[in-house]
C-alpha positions as CSV (number, residue, x, y, z in Angstrom):
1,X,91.2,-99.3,30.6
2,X,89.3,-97.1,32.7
3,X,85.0,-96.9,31.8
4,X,83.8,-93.2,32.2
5,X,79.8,-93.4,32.7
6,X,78.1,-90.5,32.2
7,X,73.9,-90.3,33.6
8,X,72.4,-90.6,30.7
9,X,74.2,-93.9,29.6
10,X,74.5,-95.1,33.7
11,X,70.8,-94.6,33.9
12,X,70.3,-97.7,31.6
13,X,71.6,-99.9,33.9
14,X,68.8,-99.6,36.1
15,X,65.8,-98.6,33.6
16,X,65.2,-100.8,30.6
17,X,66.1,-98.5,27.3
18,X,67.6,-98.6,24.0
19,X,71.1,-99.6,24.5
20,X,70.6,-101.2,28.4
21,X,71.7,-104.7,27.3
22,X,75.2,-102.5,25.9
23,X,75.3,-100.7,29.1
24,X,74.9,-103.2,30.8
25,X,77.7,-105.5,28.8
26,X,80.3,-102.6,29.3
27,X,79.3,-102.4,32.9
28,X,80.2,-106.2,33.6
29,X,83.6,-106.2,31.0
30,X,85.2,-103.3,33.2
31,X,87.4,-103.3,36.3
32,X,87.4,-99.8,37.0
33,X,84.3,-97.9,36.1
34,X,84.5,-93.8,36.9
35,X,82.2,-90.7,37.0
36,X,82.1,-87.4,38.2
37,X,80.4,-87.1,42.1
38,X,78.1,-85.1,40.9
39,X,76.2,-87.6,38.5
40,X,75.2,-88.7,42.1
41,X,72.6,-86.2,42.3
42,X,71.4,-86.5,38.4
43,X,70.8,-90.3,39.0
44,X,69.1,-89.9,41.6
45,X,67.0,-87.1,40.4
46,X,66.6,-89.1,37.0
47,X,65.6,-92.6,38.7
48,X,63.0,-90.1,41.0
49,X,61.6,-89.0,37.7
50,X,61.1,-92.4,36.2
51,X,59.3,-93.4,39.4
52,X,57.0,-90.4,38.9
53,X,56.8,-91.1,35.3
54,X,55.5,-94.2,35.7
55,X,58.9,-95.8,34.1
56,X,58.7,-98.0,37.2
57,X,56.5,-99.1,39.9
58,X,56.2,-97.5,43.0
59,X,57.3,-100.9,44.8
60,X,60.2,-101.4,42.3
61,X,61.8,-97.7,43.0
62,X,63.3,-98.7,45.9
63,X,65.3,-101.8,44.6
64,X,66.1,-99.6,41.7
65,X,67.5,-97.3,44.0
66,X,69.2,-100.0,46.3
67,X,71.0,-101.2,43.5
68,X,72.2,-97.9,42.5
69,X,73.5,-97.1,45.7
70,X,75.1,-100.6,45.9
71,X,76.9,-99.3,42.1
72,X,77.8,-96.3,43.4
73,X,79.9,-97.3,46.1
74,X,82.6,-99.1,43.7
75,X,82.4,-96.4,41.7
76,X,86.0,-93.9,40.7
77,X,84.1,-90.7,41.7
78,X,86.2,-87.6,40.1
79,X,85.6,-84.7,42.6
80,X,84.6,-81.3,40.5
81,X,87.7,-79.3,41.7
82,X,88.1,-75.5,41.3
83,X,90.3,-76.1,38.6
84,X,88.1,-79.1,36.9
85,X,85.2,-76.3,37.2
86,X,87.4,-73.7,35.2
87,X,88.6,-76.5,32.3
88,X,85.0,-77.3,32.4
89,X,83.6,-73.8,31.5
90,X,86.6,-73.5,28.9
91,X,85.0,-76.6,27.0
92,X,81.8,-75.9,27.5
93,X,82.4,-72.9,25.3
94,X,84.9,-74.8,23.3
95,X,82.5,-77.3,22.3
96,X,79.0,-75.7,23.2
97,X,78.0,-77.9,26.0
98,X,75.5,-77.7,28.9
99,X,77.3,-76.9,31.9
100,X,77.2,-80.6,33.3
101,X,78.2,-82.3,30.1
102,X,81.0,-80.0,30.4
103,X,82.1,-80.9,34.0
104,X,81.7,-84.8,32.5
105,X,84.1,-84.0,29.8
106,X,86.1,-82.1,32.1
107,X,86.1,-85.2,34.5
108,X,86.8,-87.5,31.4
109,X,90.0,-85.8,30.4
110,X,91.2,-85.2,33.5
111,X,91.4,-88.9,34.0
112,X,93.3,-89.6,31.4
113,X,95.9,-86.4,32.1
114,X,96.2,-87.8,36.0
115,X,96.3,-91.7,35.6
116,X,97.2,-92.2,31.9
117,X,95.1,-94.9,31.5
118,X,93.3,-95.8,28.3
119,X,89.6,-94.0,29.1
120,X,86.6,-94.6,27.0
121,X,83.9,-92.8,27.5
122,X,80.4,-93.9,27.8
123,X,77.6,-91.4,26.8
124,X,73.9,-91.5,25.2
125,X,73.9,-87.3,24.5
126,X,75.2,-86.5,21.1
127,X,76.7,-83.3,21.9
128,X,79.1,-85.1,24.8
129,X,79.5,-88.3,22.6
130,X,80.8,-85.5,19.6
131,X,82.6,-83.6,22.3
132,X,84.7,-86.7,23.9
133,X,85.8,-88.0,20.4
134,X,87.0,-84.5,19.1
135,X,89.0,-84.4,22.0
136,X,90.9,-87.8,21.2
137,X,88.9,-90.1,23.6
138,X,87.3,-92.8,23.0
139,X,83.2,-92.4,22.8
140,X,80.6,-95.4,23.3
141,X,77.2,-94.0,22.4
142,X,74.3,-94.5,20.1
143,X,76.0,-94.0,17.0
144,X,78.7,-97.0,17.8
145,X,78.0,-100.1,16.9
């Protein structure tokens, strides 16, 4: 079974929230862990926030960031294709997502069409946690126990 980690769930593996210790749990119990590339750039723009935020010290940002970098590079990264782009704006009408929850769903499903592997799908935003399960994958979020 492949783990699909979308930002706002992967972020709690390096920022202590609600749900980190679940994260973090799923993290460790999975072989092969996948995103799309470009939660690359939301992480790191995300982690750069919570070092302006205050979230975390200036002299922990770096080993924050070191520690993503060192995820990262095990990390399935599914590359936003011309055609994954076009499936994406389809669902993103379909099910009235933001345009990157919409590449992560796109990423999600095409996943499962390519390798036919089992895929659940790790998410803290509602609207992509109610997206994945109407489209028959399985949805870690908030609202599962």
């Amino acid at each position: 079974m492949i783990l699909y980690l979308e930002p706002s769930s992967m972020f709690k593996l390096y920022i202590e929230e609600t749900d980190s210790g679940t994260v973090e749990a799923l993290f460790r119990a999975h072989d092969e862990i996948a995103t799309s590339s470009l939660s690359y750039a939301e992480m790191r723009a995300a982690l750069a926030a919570a070092a302006r935020g205050r979230r975390i010290s200036p002299e922990q940002y770096p080993e924050v960031l070191a520690a993503f970098e060192s995820d990262w590079i095990d990390l399935i990264q599914v590359a936003p294709s011309a055609g994954l782009i076009a499936r994406a704006g389809t669902l993103a009408e379909q099910h009235a997502l933001k345009g990157y929850d919409a590449v992560h769903l796109a990423s999600v499903l095409f996943l499962r069409d390519e390798t036919g592997a089992a895929i659940q799908c790790c998410t803290h935003d509602q609207d992509l946690f109610r997206a994945v399960e109407r489209e028959g994958v399985a949805a870690i979020g908030p609202s599962t126990p």
